[in-house]
Each structure stands twice: as structure tokens, then as C-alpha cells.
FIMIDREN-577752 format. One record per residue (C-alpha): residue in one letter; x, y, z; residue number from 1. Coordinates in steps of 0.02 Angstrom, whole numbers, plus 50000, padded with zeros to 5 digits. Layout:
<pt "a",<X,Y,Z>,NUM> ...
This chain:
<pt "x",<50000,50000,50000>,1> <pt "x",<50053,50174,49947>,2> <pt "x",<50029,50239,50118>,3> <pt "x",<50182,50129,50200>,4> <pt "x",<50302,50194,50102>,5> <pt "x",<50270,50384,50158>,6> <pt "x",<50260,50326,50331>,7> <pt "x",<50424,50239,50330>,8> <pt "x",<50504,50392,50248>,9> <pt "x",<50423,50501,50412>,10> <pt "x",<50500,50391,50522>,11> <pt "x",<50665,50380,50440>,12> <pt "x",<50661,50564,50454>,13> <pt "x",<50667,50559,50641>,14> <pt "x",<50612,50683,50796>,15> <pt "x",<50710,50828,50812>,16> <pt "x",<50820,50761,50936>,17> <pt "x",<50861,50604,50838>,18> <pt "x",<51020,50588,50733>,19> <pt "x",<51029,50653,50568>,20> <pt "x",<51197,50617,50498>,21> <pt "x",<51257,50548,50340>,22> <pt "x",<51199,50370,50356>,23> <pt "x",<51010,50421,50400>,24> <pt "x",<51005,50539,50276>,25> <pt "x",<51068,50405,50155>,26> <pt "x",<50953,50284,50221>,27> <pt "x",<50790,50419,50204>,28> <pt "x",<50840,50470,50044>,29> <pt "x",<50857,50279,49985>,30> <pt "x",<50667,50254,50055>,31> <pt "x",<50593,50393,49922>,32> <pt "x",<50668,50277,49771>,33> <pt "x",<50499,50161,49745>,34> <pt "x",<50400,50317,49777>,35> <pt "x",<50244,50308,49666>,36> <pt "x",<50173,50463,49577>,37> <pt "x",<50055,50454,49713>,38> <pt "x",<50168,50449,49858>,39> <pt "x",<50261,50613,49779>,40> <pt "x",<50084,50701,49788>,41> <pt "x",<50063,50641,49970>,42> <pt "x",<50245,50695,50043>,43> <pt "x",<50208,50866,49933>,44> <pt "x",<50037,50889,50029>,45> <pt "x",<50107,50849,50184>,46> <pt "x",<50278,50939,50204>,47> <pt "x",<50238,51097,50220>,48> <pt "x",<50135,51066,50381>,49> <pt "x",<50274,50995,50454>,50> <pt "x",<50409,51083,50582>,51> <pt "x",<50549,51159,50503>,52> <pt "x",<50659,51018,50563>,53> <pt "x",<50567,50902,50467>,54> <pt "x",<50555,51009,50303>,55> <pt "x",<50743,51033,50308>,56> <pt "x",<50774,50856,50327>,57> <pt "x",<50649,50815,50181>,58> <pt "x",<50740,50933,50071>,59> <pt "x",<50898,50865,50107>,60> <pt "x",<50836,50670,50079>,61> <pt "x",<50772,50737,49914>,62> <pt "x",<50934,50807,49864>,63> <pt "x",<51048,50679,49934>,64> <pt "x",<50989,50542,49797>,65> <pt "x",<50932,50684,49659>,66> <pt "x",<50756,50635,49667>,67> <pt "x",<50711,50718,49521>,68> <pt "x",<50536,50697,49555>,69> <pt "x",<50531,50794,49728>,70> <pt "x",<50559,50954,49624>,71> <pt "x",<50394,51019,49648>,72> <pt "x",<50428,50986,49844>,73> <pt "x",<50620,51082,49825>,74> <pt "x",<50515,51229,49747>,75> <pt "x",<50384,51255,49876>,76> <pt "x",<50526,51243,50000>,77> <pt "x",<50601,51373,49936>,78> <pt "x",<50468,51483,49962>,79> <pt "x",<50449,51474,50123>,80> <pt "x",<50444,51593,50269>,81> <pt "x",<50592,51536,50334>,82> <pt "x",<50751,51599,50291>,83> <pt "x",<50866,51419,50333>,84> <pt "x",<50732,51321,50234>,85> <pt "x",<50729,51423,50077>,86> <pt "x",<50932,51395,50090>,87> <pt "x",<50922,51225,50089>,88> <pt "x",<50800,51228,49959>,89> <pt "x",<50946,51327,49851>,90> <pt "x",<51077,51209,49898>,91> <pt "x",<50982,51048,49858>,92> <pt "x",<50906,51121,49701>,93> <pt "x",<51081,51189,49646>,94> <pt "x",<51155,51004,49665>,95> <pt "x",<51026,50921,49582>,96> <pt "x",<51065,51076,49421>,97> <pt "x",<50884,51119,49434>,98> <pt "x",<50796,51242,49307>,99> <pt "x",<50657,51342,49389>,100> <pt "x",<50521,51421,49301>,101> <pt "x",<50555,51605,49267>,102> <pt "x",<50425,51649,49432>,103> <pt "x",<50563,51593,49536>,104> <pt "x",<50659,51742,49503>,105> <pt "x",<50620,51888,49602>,106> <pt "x",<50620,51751,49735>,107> <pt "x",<50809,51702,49709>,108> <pt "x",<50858,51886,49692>,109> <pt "x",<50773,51948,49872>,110> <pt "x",<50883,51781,49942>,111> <pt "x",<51018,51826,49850>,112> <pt "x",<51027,52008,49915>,113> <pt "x",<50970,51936,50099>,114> <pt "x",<51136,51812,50091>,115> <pt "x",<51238,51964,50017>,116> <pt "x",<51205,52055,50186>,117> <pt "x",<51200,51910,50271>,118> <pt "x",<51384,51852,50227>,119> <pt "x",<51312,51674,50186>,120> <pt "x",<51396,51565,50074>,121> <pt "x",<51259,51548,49964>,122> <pt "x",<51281,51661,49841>,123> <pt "x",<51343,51555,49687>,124> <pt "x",<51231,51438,49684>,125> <pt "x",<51087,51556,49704>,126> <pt "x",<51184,51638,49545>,127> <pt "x",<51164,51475,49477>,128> <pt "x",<50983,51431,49508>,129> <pt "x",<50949,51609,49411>,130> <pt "x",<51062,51583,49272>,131> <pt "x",<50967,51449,49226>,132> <pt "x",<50772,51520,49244>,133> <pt "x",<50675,51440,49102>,134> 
């Protein structure tokens, strides 16, 4: 049953005291590779009612593997109210040499100028995300 497979992905992802190191990111990233189209649109409805912890842990199991089809999930991260989660949005979308649709852009330049002032490290692979607006 579809369901399993998201829940087993939420519990690989842990509390927010529980490890989260390269092997359990490796190991939650490795649980979204039978997703069905159908799990995708289930993770996708439920990650952005989840803590911030959780989001940024989903992004980065996403990522880890390329899971091309967590895109859509990558993008809505990166829209979110929270600075650190739209950052690991950029990273993860940056290493999987994603190309956003051109409404993404004004979004990438206000983090771009908020990392500028910032003095994150973040910078060229924002640059990248824009140079590559479709």
C-alpha cells in the first residue's frame, strides 16, 4: 500500500532530537526511490505542515539521491517563510542543476541580496539557480 512507504520515509526522518547524519540521511533518501506518483503528491501535501526540522530534513533526503521527482517539493521549500529552509532549498536544488520556472526569480534575487548582507555562502549557487530560469 502506497501509504507505507510515506510513513516509513516520516519515520526515517526522525524527531528533532534524533540523529541526522550521513547514514540516516542516506538511508531516508534511499526510502523515496519506489515512491509512486502518488506517494510524491502525498509527501508534497504533507511537508509543508510539518516543523521546520522536518522540512529541512525532507529537502535534504530529496537532494541527497537527486530525486528528480521531489522538484515540485524543493520549489515550495524554497518559498517558504523561513530563511534556513529556503537555503536549503537553494543548495539541494543547485546540486541536483535544477531549472526553475522564470516565477522563481524575484524570489532568488530577494535571497540573493538577503545572503549578500548576510555574509552566507550561498551566493553562487543562488547565481546559479537564476542563470538557469526557464
Amino acid at each position: 500500500m502506497d501509504e507505507n512507504k510515506v510513513d516509513l520515509f516520516e519515520k526515517l526522518i526522525g524527531t528533532e532530537i534524533s540523529s541526522w547524519q550521513g547514514y540516516n540521511l542516506e538511508i531516508a533518501s534511499e526510502a523515496l526511490t519506489p515512491f509512486s506518483k502518488y506517494d510524491w503528491e502525498v509527501l508534497f501535501a504533507i511537508t509543508l505542515a510539518k516543523p521546520l526540522y522536518w522540512q529541512e530534513r525532507c529537502a535534504e533526503a530529496i537532494g541527497c539521491l537527486e530525486h528528480r521527482e521531489g522538484l515540485a517539493i524543493l520549489m515550495a521549500l524554497l518559498l517558504s517563510p523561513s530563511q534556513d529552509i529556503a537555503e536549503i532549498a537553494v543548495v539541494q536544488l543547485d546540486y541536483m542543476s535544477a531549472q526553475l520556472p522564470r516565477r522563481f526569480e524575484a524570489t532568488l534575487k530577494n535571497l540573493l541580496v538577503h545572503v549578500n548582507e548576510n555574509g552566507s555562502p550561498l551566493s553562487d549557487e543562488i547565481r546559479g539557480l537564476i542563470d538557469r530560469l526557464n
